[in-house]
C-alpha positions as CSV (number, residue, x, y, z in Angstrom):
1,X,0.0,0.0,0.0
2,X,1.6,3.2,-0.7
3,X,0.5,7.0,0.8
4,X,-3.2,6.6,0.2
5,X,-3.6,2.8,-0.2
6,X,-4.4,3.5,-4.0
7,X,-4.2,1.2,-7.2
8,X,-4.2,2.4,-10.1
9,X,-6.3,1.3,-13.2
10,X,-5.6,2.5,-16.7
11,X,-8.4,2.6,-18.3
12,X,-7.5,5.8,-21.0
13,X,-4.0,7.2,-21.8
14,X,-3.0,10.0,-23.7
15,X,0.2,10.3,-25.8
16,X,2.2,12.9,-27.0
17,X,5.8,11.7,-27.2
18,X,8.5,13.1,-29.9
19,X,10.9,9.9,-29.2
20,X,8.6,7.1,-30.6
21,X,11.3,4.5,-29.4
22,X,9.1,1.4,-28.4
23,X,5.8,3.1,-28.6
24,X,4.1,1.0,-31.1
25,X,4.7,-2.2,-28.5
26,X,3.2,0.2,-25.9
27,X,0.2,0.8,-27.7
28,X,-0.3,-2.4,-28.9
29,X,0.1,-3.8,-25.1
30,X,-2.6,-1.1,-24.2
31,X,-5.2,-1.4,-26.7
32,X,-4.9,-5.3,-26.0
33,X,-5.8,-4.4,-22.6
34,X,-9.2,-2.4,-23.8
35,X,-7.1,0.9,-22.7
36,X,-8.5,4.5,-24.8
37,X,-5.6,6.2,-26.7
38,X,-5.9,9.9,-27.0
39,X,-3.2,11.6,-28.9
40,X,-2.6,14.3,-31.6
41,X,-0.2,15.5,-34.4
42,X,2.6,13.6,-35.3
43,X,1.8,11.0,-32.5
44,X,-1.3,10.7,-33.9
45,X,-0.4,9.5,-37.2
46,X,2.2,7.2,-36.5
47,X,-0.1,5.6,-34.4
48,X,-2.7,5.1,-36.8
49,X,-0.2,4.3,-39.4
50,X,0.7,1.2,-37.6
51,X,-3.1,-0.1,-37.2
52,X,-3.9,1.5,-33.8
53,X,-7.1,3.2,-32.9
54,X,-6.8,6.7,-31.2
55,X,-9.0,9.0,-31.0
56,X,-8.2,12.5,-31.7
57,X,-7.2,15.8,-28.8
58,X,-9.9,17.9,-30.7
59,X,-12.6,15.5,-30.1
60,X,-11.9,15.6,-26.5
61,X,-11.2,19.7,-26.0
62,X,-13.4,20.8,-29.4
63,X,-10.8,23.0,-30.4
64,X,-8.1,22.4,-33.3
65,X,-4.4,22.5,-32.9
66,X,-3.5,26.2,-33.5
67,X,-0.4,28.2,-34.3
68,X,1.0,25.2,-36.2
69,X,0.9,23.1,-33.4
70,X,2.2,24.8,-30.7
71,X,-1.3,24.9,-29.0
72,X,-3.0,21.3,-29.1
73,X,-3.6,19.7,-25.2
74,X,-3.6,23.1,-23.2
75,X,-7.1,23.1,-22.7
76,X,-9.4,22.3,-19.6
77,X,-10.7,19.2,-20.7
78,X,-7.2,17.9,-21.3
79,X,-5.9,18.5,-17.8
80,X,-8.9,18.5,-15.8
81,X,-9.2,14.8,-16.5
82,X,-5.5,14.9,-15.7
83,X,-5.4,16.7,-12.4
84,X,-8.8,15.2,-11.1
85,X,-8.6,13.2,-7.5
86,X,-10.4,10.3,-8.1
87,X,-10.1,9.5,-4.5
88,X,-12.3,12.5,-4.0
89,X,-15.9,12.5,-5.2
90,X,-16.4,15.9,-5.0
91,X,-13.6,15.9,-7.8
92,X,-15.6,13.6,-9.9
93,X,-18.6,14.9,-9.8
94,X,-17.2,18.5,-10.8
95,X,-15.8,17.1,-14.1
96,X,-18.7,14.7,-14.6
97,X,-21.0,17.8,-14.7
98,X,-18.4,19.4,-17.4
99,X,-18.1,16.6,-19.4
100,X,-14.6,15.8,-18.9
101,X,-13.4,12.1,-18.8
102,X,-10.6,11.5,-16.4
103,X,-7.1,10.0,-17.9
104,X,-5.1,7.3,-16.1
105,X,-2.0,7.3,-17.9
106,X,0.1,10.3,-19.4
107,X,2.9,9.5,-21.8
108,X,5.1,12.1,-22.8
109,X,8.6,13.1,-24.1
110,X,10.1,16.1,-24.8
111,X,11.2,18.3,-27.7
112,X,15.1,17.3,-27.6
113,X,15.8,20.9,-26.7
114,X,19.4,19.8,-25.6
115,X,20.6,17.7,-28.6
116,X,18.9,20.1,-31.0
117,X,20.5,23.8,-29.4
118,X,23.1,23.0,-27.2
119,X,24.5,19.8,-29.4
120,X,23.1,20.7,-32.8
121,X,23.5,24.3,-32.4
122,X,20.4,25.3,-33.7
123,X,20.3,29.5,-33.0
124,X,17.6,32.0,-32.5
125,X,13.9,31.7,-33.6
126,X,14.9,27.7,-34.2
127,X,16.1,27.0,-31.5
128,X,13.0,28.4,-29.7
129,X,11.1,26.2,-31.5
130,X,12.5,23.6,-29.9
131,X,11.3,24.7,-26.3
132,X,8.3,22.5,-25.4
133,X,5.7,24.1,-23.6
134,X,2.3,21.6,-23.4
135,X,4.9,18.4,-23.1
136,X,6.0,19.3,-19.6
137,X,2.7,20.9,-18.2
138,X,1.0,17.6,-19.0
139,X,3.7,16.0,-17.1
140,X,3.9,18.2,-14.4
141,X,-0.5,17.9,-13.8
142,X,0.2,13.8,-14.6
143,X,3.3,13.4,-12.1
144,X,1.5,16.3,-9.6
145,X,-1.7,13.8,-9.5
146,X,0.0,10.2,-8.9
147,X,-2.1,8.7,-6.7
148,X,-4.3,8.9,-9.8
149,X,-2.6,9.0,-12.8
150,X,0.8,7.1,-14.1
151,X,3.0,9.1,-16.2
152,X,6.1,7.9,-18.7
153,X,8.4,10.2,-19.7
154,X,11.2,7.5,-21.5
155,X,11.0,4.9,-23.7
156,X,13.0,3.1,-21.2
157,X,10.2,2.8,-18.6
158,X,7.5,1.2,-21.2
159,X,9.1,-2.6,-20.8
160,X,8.6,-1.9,-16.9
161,X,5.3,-0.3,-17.3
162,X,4.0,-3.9,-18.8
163,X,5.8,-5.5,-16.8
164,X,4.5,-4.0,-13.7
165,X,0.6,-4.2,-15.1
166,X,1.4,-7.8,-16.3
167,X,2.7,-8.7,-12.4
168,X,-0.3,-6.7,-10.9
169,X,-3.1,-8.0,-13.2
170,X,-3.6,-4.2,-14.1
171,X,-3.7,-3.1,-10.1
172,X,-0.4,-0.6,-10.6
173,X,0.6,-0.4,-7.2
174,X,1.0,3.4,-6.2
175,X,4.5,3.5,-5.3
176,X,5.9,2.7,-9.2
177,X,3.4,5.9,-10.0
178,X,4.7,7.5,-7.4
179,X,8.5,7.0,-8.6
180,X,7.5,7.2,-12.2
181,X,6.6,11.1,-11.1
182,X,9.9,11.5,-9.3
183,X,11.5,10.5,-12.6
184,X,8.9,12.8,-14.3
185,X,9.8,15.9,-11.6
186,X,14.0,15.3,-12.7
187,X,13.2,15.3,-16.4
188,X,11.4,18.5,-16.7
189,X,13.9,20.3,-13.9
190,X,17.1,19.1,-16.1
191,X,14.9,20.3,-19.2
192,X,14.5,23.7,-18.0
193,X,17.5,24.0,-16.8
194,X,19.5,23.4,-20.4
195,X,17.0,26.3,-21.5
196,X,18.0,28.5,-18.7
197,X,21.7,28.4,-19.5
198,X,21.1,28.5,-23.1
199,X,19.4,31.7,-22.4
200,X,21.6,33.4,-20.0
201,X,24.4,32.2,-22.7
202,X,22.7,34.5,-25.5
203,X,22.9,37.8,-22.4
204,X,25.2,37.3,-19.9
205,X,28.7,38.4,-22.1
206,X,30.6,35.8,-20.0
207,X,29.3,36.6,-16.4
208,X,28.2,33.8,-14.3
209,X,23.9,33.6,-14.0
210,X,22.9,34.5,-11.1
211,X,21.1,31.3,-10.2
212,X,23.8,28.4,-11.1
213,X,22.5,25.3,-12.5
214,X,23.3,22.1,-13.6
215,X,21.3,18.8,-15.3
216,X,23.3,16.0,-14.8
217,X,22.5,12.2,-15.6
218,X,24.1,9.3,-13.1
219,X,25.9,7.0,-15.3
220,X,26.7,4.6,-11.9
221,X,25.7,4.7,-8.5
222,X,28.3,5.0,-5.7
């Protein structure tokens, strides 16, 4: 039992992800399991591409992606079924009476913002381009909301994910949510961070930032 003595069921997942590393096994394994997929843009096709059913952002918010993409989950009905308690009926209720169905599992990566400005050097309008804005909030509301929602943020943690499910007969125990949104927490604090010293590279003529920081990845524990 973890905090709250919760386990999760996935019954509807969205997915937005720009490394697509393993996620055709992921979606198979899901929509085997009678599990929703919501997802949009380029997501979107390459799932249906490879045979899977998903069912579109806009027919969940009512709105079309705008600005050429840059606006597509940022919408109530996107993260109120993200941020929803469902260990609270008072939660429920409210996004019952709006018509907003709660989401159980969030899987998300980022633009590569660090391999395509620091590493590719990409400059100026580009590079901002490659700043994602809805790919961390949805994994900030996901990992924010544990006890009720499972978010991936690597291809890496898919094979555990089924694993996990497959072990737990589709009971996932709170405490791998709970460290999948620890994980989720140290992706999008090392992400901001490589845009932080990107951006204090373009204005600070040499100086030090003010606020030193750095994103590191352990490569072997102690």
């Amino acid at each position: 039992m973890g905090m709250l003595g919760i386990y999760l069921k996935v019954k509807r997942a969205l997915v937005s992800v720009w490394d697509k590393k393993g996620l055709e096994e992921l979606a198979k394994f899901l929509s085997d399991r009678e599990v929703e997929i919501i997802s949009s843009g380029g997501t979107k096709r390459y799932l249906e591409e490879r045979g899977a059913t998903v069912r579109g952002v806009e027919e969940i918010t009512g709105f079309p992606e705008m600005l050429s993409g840059r606006v597509k989950t940022l919408h109530p009905a996107i993260h109120g079924g993200i941020l929803a308690r469902k260990w609270l009926g008072e939660d429920l209720k409210e996004i019952d009476k709006l018509g907003i169905e709660p989401l159980d599992l969030v899987v998300v990566n980022l633009y590569p913002f660090e391999e395509a400005v620091l590493k590719g050097g990409r400059e100026g309008l580009e590079a901002l381009e490659f700043i994602d804005i809805g790919g961390p909030t949805l994994i900030r509301a996901a990992a924010k909301n544990y006890p009720s929602v499972v978010v991936l943020t690597s291809p890496e943690q898919y094979p555990e994910f089924m694993r996990v499910w497959e072990e737990s007969g589709g009971d996932i125990p709170e405490e791998f949510s709970r460290r999948m949104a620890a994980e989720a927490f140290a992706r999008t604090s090392a992400y901001d961070t490589h845009i932080y010293n990107w951006l204090w590279g373009q204005i600070g003529e040499g100086k030090l930032p003010p606020h030193l920081r750095l994103a590191m990845e352990m490569k072997m524990s102690l």
